[in-house]
C-alpha angles and dihedrals in degrees: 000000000000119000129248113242088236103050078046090056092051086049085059098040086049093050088045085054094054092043090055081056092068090247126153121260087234092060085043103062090031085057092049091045094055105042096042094035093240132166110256092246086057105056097044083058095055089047088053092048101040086046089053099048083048084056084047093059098045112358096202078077119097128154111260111220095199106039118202100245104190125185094269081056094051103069106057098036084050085058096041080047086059098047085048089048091055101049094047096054090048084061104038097241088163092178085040096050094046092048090049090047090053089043089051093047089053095053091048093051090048090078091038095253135127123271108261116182 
């Protein structure tokens, strides 16, 4: 089923916001995949458009496709990691659930402190 232009337009606006974020374009597209149910061509088309019309409103803005996370940055994306693990593994989102595990190790390694689930 074809999309309406407006729920195209909130896919956009939702993929500008998590750009803003200083997401990947990869988690991007993934996160938009997932919650409005699109092909994977499709929602990186949305995240390159979206991305473009963000350079169109201030063009010093790019998508940075390594974002700079720093340790004021790890605690609450470790939490935001945990909430995501959970939910994955409630679903059974096997792939979901192992990328989330290797993502929470990094960022506990990141300060230098075990890994406490």
């Amino acid at each position: 089923m074809k999309r309406s232009k407006e729920q195209k337009e909130a896919h956009q606006e939702h993929a500008k916001a998590l750009l803003d974020m200083g997401l990947r374009k990869a988690d991007v597209a993934a996160t938009l995949q997932r919650k409005y149910a699109l092909s994977r061509a499709t929602s990186y088309r949305d995240v390159d458009e979206a991305d473009i019309s963000r350079e169109g409103e201030d063009h010093r803005i790019e998508a940075d496709p390594t974002p700079e996370i720093t340790l004021e940055d790890r605690e609450p994306l470790m939490r935001m990691t945990k909430q995501l693990l959970i939910d994955a593994f409630e679903k059974g989102n096997v792939q979901d659930y192992a990328r989330l595990v290797r993502e929470y190790e990094r960022l506990a390694r990141m300060g230098g402190l075990s890994q406490k689930f």
